[in-house]
mmCIF entry with sequence, helices, sheets and N, C-alpha, C, O atoms, coordinates in Angstrom:
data_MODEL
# 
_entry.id   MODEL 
# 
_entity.id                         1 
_entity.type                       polymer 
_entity.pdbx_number_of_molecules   1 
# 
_entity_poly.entity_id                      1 
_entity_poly.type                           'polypeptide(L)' 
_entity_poly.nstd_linkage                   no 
_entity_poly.nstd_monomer                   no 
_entity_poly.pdbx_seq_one_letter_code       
;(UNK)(UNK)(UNK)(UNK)(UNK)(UNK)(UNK)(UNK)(UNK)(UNK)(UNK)(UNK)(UNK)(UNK)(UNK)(UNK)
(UNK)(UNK)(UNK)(UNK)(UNK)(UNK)(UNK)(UNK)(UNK)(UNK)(UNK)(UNK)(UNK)(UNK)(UNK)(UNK)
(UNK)(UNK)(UNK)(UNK)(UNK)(UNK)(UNK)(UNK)(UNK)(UNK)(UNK)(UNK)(UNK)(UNK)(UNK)(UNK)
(UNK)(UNK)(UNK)(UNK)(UNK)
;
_entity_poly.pdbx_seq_one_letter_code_can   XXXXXXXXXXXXXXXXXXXXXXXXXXXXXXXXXXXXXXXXXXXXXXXXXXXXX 
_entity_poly.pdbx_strand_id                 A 
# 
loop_
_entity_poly_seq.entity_id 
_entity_poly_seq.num 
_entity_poly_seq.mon_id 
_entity_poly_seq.hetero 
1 1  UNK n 
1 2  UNK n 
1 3  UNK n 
1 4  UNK n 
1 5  UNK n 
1 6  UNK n 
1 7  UNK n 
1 8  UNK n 
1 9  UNK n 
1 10 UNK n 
1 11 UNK n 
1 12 UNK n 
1 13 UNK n 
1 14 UNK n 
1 15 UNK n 
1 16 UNK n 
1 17 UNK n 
1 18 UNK n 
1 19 UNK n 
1 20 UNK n 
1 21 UNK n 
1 22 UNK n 
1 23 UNK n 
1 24 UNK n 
1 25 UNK n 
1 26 UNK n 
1 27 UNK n 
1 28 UNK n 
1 29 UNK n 
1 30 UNK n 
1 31 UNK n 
1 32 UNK n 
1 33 UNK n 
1 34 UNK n 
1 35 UNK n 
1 36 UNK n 
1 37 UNK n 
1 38 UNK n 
1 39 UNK n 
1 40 UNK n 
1 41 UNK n 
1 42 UNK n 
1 43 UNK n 
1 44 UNK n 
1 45 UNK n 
1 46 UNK n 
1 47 UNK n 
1 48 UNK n 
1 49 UNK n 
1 50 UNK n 
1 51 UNK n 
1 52 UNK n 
1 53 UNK n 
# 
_struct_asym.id          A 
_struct_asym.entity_id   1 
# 
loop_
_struct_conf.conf_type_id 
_struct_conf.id 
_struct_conf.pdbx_PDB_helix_id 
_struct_conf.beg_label_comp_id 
_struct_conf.beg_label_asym_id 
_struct_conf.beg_label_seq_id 
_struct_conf.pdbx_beg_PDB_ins_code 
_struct_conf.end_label_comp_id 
_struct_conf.end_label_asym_id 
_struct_conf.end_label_seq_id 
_struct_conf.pdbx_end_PDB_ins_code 
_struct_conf.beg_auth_comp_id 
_struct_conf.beg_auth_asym_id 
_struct_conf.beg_auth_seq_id 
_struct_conf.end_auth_comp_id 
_struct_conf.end_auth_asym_id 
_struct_conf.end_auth_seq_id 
_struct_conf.pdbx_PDB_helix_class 
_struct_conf.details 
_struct_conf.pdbx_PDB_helix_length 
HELX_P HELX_P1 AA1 UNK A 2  ? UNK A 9  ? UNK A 2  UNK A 9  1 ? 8  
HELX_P HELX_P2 AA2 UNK A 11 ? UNK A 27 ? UNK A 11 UNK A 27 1 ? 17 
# 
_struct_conf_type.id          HELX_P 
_struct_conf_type.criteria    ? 
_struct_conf_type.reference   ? 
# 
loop_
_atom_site.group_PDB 
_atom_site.id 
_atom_site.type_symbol 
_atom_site.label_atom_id 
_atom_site.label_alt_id 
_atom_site.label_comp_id 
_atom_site.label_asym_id 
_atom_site.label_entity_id 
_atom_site.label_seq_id 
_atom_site.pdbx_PDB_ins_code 
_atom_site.Cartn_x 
_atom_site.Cartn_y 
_atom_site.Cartn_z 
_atom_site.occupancy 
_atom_site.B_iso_or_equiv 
_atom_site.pdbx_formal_charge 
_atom_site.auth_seq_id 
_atom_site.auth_comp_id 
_atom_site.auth_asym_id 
_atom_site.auth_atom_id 
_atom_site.pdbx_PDB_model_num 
ATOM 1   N N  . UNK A 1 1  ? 69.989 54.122 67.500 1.00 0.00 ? 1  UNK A N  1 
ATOM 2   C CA . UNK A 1 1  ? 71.298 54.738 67.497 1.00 0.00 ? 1  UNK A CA 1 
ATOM 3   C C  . UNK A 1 1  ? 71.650 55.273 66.095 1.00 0.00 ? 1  UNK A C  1 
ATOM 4   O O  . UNK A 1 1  ? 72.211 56.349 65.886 1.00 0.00 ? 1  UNK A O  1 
ATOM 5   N N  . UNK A 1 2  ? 71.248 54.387 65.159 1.00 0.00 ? 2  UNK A N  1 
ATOM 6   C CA . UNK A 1 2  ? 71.536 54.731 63.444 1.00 0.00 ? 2  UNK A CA 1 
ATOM 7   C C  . UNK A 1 2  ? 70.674 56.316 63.442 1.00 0.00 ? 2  UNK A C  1 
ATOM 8   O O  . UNK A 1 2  ? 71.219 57.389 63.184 1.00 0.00 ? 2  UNK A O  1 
ATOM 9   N N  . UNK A 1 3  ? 69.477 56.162 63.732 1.00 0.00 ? 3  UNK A N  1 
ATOM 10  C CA . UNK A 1 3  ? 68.554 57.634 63.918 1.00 0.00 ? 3  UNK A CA 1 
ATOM 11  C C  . UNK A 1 3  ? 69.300 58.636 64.163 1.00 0.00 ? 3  UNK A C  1 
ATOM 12  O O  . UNK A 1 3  ? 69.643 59.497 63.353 1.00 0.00 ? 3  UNK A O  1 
ATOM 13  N N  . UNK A 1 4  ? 69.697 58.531 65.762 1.00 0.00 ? 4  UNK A N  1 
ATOM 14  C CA . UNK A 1 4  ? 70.466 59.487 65.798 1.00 0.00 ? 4  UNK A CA 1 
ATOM 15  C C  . UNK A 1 4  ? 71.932 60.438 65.859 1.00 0.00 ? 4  UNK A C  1 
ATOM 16  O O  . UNK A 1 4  ? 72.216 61.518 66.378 1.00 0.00 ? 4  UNK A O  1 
ATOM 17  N N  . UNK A 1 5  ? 73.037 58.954 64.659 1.00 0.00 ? 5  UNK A N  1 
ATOM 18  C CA . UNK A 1 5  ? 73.815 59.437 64.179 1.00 0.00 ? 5  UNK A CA 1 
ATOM 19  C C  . UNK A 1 5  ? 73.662 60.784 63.004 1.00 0.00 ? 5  UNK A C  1 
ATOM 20  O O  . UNK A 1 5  ? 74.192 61.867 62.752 1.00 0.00 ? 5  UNK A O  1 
ATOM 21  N N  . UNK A 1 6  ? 72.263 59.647 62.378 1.00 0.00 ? 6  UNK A N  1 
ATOM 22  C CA . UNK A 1 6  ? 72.102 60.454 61.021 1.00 0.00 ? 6  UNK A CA 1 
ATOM 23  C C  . UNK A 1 6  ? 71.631 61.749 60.915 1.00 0.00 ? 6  UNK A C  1 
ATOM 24  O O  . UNK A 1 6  ? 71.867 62.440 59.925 1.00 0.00 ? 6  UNK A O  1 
ATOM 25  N N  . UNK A 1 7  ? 70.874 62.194 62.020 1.00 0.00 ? 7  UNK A N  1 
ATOM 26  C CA . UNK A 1 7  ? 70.180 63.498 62.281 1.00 0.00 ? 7  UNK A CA 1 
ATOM 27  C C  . UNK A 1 7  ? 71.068 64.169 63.104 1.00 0.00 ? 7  UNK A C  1 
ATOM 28  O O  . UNK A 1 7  ? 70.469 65.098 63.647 1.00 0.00 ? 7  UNK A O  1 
ATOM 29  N N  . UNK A 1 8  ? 72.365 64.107 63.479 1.00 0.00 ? 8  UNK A N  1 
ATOM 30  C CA . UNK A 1 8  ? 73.319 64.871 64.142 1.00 0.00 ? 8  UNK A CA 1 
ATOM 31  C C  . UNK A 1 8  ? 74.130 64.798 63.101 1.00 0.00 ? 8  UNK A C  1 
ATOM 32  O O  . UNK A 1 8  ? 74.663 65.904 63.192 1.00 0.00 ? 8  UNK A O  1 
ATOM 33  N N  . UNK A 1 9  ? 74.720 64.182 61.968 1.00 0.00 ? 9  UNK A N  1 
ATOM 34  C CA . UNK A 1 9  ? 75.002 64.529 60.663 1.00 0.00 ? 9  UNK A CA 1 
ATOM 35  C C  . UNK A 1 9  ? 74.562 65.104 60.002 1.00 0.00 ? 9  UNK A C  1 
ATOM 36  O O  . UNK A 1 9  ? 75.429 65.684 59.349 1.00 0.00 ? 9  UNK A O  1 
ATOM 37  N N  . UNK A 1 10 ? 73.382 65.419 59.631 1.00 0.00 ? 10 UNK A N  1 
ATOM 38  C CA . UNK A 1 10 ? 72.418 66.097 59.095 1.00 0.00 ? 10 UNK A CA 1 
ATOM 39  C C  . UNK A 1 10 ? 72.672 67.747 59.512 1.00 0.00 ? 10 UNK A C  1 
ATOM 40  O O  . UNK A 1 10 ? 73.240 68.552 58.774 1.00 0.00 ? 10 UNK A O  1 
ATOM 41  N N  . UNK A 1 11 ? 72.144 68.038 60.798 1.00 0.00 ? 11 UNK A N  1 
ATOM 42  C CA . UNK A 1 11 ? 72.483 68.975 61.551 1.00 0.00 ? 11 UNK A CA 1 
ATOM 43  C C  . UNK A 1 11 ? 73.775 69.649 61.552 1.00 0.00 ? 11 UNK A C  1 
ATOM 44  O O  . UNK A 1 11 ? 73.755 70.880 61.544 1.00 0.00 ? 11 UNK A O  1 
ATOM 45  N N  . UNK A 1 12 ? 74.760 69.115 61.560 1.00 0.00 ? 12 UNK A N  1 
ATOM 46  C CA . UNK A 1 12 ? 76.493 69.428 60.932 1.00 0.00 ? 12 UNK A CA 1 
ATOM 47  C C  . UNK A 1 12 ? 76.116 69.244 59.681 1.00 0.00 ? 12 UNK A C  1 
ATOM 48  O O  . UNK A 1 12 ? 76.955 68.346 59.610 1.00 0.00 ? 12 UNK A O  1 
ATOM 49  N N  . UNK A 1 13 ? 75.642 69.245 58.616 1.00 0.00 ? 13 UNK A N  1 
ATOM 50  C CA . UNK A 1 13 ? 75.908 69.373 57.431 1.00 0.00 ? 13 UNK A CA 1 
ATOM 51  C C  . UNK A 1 13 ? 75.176 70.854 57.125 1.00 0.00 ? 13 UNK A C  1 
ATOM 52  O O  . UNK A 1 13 ? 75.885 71.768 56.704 1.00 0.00 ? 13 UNK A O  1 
ATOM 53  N N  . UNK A 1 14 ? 73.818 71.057 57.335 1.00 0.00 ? 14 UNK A N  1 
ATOM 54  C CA . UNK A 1 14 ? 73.066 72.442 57.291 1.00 0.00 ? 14 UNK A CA 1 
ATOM 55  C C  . UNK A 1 14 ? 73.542 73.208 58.247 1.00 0.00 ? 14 UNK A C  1 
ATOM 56  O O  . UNK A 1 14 ? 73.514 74.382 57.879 1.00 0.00 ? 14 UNK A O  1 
ATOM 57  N N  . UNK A 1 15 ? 74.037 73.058 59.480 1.00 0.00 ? 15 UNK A N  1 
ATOM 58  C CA . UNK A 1 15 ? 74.929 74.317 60.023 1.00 0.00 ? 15 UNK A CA 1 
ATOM 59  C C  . UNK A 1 15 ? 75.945 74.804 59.404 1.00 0.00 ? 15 UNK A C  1 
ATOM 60  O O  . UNK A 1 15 ? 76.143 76.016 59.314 1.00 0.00 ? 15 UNK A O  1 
ATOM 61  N N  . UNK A 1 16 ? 76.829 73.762 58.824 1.00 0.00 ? 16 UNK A N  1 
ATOM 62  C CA . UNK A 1 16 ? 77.820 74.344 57.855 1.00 0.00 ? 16 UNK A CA 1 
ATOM 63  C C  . UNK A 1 16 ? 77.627 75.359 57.033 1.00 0.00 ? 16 UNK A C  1 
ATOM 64  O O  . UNK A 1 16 ? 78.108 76.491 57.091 1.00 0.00 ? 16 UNK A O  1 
ATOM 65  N N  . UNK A 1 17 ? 76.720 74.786 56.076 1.00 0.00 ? 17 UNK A N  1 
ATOM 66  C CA . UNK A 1 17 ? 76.487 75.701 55.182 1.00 0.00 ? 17 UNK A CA 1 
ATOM 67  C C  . UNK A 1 17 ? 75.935 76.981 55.462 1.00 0.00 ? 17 UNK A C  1 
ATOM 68  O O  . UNK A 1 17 ? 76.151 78.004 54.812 1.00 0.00 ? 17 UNK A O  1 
ATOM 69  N N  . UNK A 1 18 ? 75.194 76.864 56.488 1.00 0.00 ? 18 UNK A N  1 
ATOM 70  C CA . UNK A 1 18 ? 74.664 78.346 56.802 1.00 0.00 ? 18 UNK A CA 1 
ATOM 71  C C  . UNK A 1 18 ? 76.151 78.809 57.670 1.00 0.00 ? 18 UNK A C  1 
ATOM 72  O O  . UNK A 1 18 ? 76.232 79.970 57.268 1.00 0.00 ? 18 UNK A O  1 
ATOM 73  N N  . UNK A 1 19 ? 76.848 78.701 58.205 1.00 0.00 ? 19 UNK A N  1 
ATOM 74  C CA . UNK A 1 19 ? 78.262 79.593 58.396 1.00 0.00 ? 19 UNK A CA 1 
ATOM 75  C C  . UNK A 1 19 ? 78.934 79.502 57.193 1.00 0.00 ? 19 UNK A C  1 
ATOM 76  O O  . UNK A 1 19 ? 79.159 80.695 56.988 1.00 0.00 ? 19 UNK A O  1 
ATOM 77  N N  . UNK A 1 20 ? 79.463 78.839 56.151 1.00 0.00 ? 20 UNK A N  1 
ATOM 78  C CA . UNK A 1 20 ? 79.781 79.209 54.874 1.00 0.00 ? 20 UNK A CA 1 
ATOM 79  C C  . UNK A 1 20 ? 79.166 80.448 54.659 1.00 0.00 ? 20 UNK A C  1 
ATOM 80  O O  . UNK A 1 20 ? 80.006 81.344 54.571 1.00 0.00 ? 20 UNK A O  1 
ATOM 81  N N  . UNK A 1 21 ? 77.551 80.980 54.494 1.00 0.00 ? 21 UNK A N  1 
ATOM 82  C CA . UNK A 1 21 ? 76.876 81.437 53.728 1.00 0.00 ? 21 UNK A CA 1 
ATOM 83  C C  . UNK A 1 21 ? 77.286 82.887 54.522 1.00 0.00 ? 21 UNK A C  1 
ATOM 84  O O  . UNK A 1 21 ? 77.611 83.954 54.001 1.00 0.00 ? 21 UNK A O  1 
ATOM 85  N N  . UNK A 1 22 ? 77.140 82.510 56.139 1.00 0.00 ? 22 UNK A N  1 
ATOM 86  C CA . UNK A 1 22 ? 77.108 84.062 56.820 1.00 0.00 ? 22 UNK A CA 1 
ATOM 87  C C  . UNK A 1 22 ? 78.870 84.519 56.655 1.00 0.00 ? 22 UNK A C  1 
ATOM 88  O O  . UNK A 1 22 ? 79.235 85.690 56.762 1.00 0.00 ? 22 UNK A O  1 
ATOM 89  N N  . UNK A 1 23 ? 79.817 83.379 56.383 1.00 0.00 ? 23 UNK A N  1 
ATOM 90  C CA . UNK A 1 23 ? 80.665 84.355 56.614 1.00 0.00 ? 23 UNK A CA 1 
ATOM 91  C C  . UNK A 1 23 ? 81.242 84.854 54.752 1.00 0.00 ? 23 UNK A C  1 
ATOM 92  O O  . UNK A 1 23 ? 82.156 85.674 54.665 1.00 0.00 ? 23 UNK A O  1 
ATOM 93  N N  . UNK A 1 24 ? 80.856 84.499 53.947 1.00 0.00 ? 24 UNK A N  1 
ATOM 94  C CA . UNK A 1 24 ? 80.809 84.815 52.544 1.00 0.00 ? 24 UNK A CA 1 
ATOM 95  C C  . UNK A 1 24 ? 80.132 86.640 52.753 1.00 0.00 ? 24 UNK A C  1 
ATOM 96  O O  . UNK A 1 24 ? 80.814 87.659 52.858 1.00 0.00 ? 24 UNK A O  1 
ATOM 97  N N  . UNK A 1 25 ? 78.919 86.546 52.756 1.00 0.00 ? 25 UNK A N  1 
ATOM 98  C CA . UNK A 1 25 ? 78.194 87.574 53.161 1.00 0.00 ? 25 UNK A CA 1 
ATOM 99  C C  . UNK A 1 25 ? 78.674 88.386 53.770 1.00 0.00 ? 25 UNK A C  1 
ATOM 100 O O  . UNK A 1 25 ? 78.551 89.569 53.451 1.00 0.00 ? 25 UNK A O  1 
ATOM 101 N N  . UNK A 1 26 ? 79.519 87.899 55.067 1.00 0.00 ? 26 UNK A N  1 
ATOM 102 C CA . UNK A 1 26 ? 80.244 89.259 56.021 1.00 0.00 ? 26 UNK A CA 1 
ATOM 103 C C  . UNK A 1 26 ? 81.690 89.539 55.018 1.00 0.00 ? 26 UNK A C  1 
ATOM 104 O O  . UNK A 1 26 ? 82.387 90.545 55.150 1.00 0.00 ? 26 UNK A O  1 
ATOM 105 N N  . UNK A 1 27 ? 81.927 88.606 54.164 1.00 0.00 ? 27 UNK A N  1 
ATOM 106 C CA . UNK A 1 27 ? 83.494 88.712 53.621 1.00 0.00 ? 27 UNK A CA 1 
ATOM 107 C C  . UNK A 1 27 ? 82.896 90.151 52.364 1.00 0.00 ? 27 UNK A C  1 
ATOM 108 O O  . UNK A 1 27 ? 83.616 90.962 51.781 1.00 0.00 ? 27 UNK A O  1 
ATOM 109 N N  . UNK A 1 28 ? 81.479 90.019 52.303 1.00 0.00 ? 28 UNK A N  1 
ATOM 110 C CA . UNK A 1 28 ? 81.357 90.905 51.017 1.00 0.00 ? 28 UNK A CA 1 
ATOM 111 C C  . UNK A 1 28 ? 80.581 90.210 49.549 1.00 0.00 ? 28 UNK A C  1 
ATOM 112 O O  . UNK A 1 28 ? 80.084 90.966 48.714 1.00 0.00 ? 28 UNK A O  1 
ATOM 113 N N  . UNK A 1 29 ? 80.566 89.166 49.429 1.00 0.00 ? 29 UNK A N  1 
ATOM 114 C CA . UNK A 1 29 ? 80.002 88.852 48.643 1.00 0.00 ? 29 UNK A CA 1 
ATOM 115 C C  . UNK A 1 29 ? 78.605 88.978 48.160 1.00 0.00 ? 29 UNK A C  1 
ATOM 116 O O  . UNK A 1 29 ? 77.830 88.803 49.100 1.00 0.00 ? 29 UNK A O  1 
ATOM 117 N N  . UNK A 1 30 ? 78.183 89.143 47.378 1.00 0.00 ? 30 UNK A N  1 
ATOM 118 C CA . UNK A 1 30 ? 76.598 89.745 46.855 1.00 0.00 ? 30 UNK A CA 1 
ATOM 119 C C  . UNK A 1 30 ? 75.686 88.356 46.583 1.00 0.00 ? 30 UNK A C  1 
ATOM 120 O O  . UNK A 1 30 ? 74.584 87.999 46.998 1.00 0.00 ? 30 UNK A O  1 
ATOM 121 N N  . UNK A 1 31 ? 76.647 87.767 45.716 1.00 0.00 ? 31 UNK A N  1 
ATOM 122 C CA . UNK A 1 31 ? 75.821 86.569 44.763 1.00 0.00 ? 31 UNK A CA 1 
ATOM 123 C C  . UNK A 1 31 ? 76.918 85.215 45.233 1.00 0.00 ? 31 UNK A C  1 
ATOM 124 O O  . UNK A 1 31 ? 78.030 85.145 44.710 1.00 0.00 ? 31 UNK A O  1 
ATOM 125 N N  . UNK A 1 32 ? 76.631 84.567 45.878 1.00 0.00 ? 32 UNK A N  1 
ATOM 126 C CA . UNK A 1 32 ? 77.435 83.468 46.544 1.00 0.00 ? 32 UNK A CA 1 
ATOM 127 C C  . UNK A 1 32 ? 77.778 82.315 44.925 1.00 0.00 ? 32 UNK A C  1 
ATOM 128 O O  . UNK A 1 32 ? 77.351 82.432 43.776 1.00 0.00 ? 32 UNK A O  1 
ATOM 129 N N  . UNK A 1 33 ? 78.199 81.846 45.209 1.00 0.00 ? 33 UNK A N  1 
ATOM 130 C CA . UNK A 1 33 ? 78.863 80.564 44.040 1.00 0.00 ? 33 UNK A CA 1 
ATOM 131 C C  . UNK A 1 33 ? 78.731 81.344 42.975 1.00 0.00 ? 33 UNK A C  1 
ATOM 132 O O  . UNK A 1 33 ? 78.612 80.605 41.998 1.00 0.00 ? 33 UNK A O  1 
ATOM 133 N N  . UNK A 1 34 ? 78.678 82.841 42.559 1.00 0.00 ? 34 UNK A N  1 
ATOM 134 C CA . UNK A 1 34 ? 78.873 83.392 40.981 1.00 0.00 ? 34 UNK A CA 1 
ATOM 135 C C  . UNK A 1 34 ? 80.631 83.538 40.891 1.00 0.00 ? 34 UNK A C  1 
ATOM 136 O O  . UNK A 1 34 ? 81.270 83.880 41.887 1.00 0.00 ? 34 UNK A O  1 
ATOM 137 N N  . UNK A 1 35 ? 81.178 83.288 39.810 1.00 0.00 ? 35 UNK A N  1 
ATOM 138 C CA . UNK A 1 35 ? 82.195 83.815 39.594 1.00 0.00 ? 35 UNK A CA 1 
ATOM 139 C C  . UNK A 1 35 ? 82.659 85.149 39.609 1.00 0.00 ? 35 UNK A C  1 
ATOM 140 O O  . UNK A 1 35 ? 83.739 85.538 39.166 1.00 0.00 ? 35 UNK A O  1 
ATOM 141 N N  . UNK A 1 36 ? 81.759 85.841 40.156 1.00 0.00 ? 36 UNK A N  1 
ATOM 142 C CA . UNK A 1 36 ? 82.184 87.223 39.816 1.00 0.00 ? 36 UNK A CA 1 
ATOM 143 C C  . UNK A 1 36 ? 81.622 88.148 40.975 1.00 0.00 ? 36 UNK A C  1 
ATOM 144 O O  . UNK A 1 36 ? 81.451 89.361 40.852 1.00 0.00 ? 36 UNK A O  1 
ATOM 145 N N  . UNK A 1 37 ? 81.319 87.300 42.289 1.00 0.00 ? 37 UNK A N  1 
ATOM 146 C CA . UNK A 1 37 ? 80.911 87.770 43.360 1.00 0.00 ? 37 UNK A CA 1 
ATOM 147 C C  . UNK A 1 37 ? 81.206 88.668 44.365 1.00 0.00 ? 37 UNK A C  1 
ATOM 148 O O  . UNK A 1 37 ? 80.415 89.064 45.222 1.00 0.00 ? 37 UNK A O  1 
ATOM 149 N N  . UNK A 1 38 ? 82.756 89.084 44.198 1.00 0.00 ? 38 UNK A N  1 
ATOM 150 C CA . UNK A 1 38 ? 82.798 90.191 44.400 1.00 0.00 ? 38 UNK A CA 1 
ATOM 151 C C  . UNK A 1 38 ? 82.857 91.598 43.947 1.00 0.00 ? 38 UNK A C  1 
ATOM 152 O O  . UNK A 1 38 ? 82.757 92.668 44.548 1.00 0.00 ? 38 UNK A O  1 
ATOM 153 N N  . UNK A 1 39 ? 83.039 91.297 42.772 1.00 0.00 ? 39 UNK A N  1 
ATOM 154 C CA . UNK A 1 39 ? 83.250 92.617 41.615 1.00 0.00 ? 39 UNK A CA 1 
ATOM 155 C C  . UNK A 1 39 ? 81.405 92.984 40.967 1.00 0.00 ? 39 UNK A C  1 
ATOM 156 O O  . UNK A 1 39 ? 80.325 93.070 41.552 1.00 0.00 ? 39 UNK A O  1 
ATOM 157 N N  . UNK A 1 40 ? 81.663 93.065 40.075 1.00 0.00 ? 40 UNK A N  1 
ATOM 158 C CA . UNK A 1 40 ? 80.302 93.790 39.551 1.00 0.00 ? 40 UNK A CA 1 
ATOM 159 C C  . UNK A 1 40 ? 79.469 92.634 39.111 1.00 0.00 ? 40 UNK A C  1 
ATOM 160 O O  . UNK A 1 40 ? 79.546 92.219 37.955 1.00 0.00 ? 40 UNK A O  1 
ATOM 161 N N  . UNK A 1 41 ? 78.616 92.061 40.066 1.00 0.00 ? 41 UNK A N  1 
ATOM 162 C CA . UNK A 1 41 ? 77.864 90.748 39.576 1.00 0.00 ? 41 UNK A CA 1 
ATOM 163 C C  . UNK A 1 41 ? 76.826 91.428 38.901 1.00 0.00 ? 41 UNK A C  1 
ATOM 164 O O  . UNK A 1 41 ? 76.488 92.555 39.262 1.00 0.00 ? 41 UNK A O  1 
ATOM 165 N N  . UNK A 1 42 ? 76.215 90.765 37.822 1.00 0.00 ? 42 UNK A N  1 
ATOM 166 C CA . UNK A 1 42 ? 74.532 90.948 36.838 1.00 0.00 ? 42 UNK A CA 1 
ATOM 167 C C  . UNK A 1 42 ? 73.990 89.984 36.767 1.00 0.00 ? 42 UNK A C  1 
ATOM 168 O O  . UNK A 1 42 ? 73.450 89.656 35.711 1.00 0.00 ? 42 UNK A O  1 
ATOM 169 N N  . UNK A 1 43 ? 73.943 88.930 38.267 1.00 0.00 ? 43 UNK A N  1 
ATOM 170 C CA . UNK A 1 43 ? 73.388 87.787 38.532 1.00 0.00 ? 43 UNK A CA 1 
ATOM 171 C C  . UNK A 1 43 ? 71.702 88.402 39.105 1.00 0.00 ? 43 UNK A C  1 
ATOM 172 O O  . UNK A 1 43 ? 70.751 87.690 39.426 1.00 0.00 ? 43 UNK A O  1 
ATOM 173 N N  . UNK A 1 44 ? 71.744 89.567 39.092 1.00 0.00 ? 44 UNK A N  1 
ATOM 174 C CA . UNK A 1 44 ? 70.251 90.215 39.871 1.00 0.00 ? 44 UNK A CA 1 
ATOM 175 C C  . UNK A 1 44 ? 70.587 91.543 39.088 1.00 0.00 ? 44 UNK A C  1 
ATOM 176 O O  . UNK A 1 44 ? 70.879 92.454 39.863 1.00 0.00 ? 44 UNK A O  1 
ATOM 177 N N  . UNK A 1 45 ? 70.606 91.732 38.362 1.00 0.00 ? 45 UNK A N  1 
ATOM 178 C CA . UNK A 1 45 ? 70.271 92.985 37.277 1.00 0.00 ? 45 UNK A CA 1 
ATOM 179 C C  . UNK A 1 45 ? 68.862 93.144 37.359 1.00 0.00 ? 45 UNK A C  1 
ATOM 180 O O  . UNK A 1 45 ? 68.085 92.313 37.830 1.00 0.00 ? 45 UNK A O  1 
ATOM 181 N N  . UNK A 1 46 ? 68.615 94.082 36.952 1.00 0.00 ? 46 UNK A N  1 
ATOM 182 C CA . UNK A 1 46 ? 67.236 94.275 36.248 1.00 0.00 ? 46 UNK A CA 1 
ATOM 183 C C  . UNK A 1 46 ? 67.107 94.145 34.452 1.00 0.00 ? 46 UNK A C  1 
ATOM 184 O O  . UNK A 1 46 ? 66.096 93.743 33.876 1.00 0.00 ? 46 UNK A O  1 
ATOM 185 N N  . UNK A 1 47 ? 68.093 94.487 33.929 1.00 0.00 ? 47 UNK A N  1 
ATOM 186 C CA . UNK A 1 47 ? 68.178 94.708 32.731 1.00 0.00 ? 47 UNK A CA 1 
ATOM 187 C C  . UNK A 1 47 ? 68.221 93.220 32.358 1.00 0.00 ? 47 UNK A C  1 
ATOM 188 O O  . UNK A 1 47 ? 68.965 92.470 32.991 1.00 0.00 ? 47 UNK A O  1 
ATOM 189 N N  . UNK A 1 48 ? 67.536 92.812 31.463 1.00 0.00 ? 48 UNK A N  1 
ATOM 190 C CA . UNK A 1 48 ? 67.603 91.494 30.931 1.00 0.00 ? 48 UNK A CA 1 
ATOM 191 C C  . UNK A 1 48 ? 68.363 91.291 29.736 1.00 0.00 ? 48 UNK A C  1 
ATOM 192 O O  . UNK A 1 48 ? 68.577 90.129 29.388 1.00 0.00 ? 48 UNK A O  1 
ATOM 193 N N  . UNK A 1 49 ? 69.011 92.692 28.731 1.00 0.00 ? 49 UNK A N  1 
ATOM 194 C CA . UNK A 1 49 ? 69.486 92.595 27.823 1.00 0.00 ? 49 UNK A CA 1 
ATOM 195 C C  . UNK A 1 49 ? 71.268 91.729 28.461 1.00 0.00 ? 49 UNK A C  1 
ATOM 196 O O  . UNK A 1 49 ? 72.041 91.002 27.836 1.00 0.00 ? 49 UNK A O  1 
ATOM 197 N N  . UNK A 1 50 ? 71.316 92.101 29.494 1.00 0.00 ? 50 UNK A N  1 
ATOM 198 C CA . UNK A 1 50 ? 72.853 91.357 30.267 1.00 0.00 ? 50 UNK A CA 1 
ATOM 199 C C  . UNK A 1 50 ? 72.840 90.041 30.325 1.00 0.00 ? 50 UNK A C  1 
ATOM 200 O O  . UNK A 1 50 ? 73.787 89.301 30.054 1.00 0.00 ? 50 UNK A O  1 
ATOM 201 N N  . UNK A 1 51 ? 71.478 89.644 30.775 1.00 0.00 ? 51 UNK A N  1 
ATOM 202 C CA . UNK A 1 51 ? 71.121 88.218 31.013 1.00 0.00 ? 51 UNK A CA 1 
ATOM 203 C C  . UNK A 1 51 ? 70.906 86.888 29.706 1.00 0.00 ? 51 UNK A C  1 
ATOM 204 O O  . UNK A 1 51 ? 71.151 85.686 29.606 1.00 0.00 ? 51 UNK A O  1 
ATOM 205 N N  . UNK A 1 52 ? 70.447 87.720 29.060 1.00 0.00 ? 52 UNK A N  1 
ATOM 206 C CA . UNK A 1 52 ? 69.877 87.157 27.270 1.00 0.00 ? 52 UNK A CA 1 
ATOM 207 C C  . UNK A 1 52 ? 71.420 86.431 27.084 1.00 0.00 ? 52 UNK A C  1 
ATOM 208 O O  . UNK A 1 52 ? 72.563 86.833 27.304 1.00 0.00 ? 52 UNK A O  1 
ATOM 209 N N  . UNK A 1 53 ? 70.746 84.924 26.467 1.00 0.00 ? 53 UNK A N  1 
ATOM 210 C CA . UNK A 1 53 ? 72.043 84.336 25.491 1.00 0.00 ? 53 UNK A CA 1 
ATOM 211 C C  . UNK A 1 53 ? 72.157 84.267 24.432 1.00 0.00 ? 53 UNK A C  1 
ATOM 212 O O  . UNK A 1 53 ? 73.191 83.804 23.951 1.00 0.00 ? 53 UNK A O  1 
# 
């Protein structure tokens, strides 16, 4: 019974996140958890001079 609380918890925990993820994505977002995900993210630039610290 412990088995299969934990793997139907499990299951609600990774479904979540994948509807978090699809509806982020349908809301517009490019780069999920960036601060700056909807405006002009340079989380996937090419230019590395943006990226450099």
């Amino acid at each position: 019974m412990k088995n299969a609380i934990i793997v139907v918890l499990l299951i609600l925990a990774v479904g979540g996140a994948c509807a978090y993820i699809c509806r982020k994505k349908k809301a517009g977002a490019k780069c999920i958890g960036c601060p700056y995900e909807k405006t002009s993210c340079c989380c996937h630039m090419e230019d590395d001079e943006i990226n450099r610290t």
